[in-house]
N, C-alpha and C positions, 0 to 999 in steps of 0.2 A: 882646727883653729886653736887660737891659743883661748886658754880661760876666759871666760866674760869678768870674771870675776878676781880671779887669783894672780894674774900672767900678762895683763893686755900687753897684744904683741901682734903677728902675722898669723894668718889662717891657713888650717891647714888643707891642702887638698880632696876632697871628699874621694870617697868608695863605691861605687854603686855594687851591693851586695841584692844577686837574687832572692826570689821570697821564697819561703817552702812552705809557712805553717797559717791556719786558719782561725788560730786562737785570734780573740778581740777583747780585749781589756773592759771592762766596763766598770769604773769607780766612781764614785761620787753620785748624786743627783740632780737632776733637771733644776739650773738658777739661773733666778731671775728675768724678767724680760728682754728682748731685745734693747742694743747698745743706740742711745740716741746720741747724734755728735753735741758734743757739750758747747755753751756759747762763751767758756770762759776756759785758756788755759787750764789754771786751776783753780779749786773755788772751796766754799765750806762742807761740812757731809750734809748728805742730802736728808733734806726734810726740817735743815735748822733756819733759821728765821732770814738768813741772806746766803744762802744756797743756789749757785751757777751753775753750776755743772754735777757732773754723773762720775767724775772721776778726781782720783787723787794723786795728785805728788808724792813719793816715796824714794827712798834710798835703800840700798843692797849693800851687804860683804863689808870691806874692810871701812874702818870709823873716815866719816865727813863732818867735818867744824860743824857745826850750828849754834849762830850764835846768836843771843839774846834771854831773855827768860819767859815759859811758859806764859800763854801758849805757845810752842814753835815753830819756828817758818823753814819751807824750803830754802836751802842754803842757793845762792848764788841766782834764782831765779827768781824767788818770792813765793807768795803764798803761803797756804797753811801746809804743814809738815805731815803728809799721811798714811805714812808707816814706816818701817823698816823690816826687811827681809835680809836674814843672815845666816851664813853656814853652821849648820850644828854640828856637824860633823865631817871627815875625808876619809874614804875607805884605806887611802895609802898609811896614814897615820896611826891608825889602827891594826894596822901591818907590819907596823914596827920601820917603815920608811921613812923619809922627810917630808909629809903633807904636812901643811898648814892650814889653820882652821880660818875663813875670815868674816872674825863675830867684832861686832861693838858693843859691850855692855851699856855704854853711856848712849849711843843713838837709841837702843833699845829702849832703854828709860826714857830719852825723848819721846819716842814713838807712843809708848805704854800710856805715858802722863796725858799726853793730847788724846787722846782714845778714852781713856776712863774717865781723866778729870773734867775733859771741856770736851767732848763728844768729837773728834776732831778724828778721821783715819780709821783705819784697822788697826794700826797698834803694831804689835811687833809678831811675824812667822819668819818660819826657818824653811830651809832646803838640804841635803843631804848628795855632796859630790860623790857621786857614784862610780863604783869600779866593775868595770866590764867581766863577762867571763874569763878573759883572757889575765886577768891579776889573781883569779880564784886557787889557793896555792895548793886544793885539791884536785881543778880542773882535769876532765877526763873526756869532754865532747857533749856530755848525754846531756838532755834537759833537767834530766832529774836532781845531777849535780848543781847546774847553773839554778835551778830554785833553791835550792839549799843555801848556796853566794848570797842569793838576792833577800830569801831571810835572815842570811846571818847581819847584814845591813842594817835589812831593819830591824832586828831587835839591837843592834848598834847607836842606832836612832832614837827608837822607843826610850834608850836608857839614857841618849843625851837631852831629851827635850826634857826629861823629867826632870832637869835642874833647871829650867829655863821658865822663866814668866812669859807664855806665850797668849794672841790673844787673838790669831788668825788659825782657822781651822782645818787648813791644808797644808798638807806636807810636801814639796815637793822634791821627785828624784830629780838632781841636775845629771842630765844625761849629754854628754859633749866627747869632741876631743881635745885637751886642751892644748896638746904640744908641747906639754912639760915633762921632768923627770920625775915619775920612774917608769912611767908608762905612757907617750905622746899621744894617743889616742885612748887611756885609761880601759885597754882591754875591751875594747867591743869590737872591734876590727882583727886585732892581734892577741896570740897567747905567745905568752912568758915566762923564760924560765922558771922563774920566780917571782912574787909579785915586787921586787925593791930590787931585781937586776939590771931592770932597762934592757935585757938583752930576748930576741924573738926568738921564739923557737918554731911559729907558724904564724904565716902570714893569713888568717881565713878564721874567721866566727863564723859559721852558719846562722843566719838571722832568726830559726824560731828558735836557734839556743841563748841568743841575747832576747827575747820575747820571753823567753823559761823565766829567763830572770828578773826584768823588770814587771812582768806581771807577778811573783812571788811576793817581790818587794809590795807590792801594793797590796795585795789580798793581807799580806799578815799586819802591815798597817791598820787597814778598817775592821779585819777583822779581833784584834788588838788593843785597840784604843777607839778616843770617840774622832780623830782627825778623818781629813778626808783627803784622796793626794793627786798630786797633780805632777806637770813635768816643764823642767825649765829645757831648754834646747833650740833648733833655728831647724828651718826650711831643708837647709843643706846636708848640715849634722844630722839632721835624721833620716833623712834616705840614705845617708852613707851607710847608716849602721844597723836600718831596720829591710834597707830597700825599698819597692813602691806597691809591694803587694798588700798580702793581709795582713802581714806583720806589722806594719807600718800605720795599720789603720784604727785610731786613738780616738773614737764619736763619741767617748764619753768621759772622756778624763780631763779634768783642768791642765791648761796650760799657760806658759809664761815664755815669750819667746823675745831672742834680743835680735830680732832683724825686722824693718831695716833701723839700722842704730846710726848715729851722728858723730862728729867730735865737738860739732858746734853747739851750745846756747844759746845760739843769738835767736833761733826760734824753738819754741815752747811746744809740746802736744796741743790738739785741740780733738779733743774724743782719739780715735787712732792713728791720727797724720800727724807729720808737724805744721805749724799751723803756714798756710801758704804754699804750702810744696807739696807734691807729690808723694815725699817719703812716710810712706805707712807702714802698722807693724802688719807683718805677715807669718802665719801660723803654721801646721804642720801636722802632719797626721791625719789628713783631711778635713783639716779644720781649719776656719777664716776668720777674719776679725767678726763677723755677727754670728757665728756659733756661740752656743750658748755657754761655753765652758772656756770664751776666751778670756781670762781674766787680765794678766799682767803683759807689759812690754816694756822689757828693760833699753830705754831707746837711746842711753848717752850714758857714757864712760866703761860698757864693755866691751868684748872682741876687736880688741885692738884699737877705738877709739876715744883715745885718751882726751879729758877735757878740762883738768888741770884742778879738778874739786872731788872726781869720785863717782860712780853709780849712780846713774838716776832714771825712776821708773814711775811709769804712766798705769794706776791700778781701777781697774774698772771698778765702783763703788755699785753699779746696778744690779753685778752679778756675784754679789755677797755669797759666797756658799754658806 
């Protein structure tokens, strides 16, 4: 599919790729309670003096108008403003390709301001688009190498958040395919000549060598810094590229997923539906909306559902890491 974030456009076809390997990721820790549906859209953080709900209004990726003066409000929808999530980084970019990064400084400061000053949100985290083995421009097959990729990311990472005023404590890999150049599937699927060729030279990632690598990514994170990490991705993307075995199976890692997603505003979240309909977010890796580690659902303006304002995400405030 195309980027949720960078590209919205058409999806791409998924893969179903066998499982070979028995590794299971384990990051982060057991948060917070069970999700209760909220009675309000969106509302103040909880515990302040007119507090509705359990969850908050947020924005992602490239800048969204917001306008008025602190405190701030969701743009186009209303409510209070309750955070923003942005790219810190794109492995293409750092490849010496044409990635684009898509950060807002100024949402940021939105976000940060309503968080510190008026207790309002999470404030502003980041995610990190991740590149597949298949971009790795030492790529050789073996696990060993694909851990190596998936460090060298994050200490990528490590060194872009260190300029960044962060104030959410998860980092997350965005693990997709987005459909773009230089790599349509960002090497989890496919290996590349090189990684800024766009040209294949094998159609096949064995999945516990893409597993090699998103668990490297994560171990030298936590073990690294004080963050904790999670992974943005949908239902479909991830069995394309993990399959539906062991590789695939993520009971303890945070996640953030944009399906099912909208193009419409004309209804709002209510806990993780939109409110009146059936469209709820759905999770991945064995994981559901009342797992404990569902945090985010980017539910309107990515993966191709354009809605003429920008990214906008439903963040569960119960399960604070």
């Amino acid at each position: 599919m195309v980027d949720a974030r960078l590209f919205p456009g058409g999806r791409a076809a998924a893969k179903i790729i066998a499982a070979a390997s028995a590794a299971v990721l384990l990051c982060g820790t057991a948060a917070g309670a069970a999700v209760t549906r909220s009675t309000a859209a969106h509302g103040s953080r909880p515990g302040s003096a007119n507090a509705s709900s359990t969850f908050w209004e947020g924005t992602d990726s490239w800048p969204i108008t917001i306008s008025g003066s602190a405190p701030y409000h969701e743009p186009a929808i209303g409510g209070d403003y309750g955070g923003y999530i942005g790219m810190t980084g794109n492995w293409a970019r750092r490849e010496g390709c044409k990635g684009q990064v898509a950060w807002s400084s100024v949402n940021s400061q939105q976000a940060n301001t309503n968080y510190n000053t008026y207790h309002i949100g999470i404030g502003t985290g980041v995610y990190w688009f991740m590149g597949g083995p298949g971009v790795d421009p030492h790529y050789n097959g073996t696990t060993t190498e694909a851990s190596n990729w998936g460090v060298q990311q994050a200490e990528w990472t490590l060194d872009d958040v260190s300029k960044l005023q962060l104030t959410y404590p998860v980092i997350f890999e965005d693990v997709e395919l987005p459909g773009i150049a230089p790599a349509p599937d960002n090497g989890w699927n496919s290996v590349y000549t090189s990684p800024c060729s766009g040209r294949v030279k094998s159609s096949y990632v064995p999945t516990n060598v893409d597993r090699a690598e998103f668990n490297a990514f994560a171990n030298y994170i936590t073990s690294h810094s004080t963050y904790k990490v999670g992974v943005y991705s949908a239902p479909g993307i991830w069995t394309s590229i993990f399959g539906t075995g062991s590789d695939s199976l993520i009971p303890n890692t945070y996640e953030w997923t944009y399906t099912g997603d909208t193009s419409s505003l004309s209804r709002v979240p209510d806990g993780w539906c939109l409110s009146g309909t059936s469209t709820c977010a759905d999770f991945f890796g064995g994981q559901n909306s009342s797992s404990a580690y569902a945090l985010m659902w980017q539910w309107s303006g990515g993966g191709g559902t354009r809605n003429g304002f920008g990214d906008f995400d439903q963040i569960d405030a119960s399960r604070m890491p």
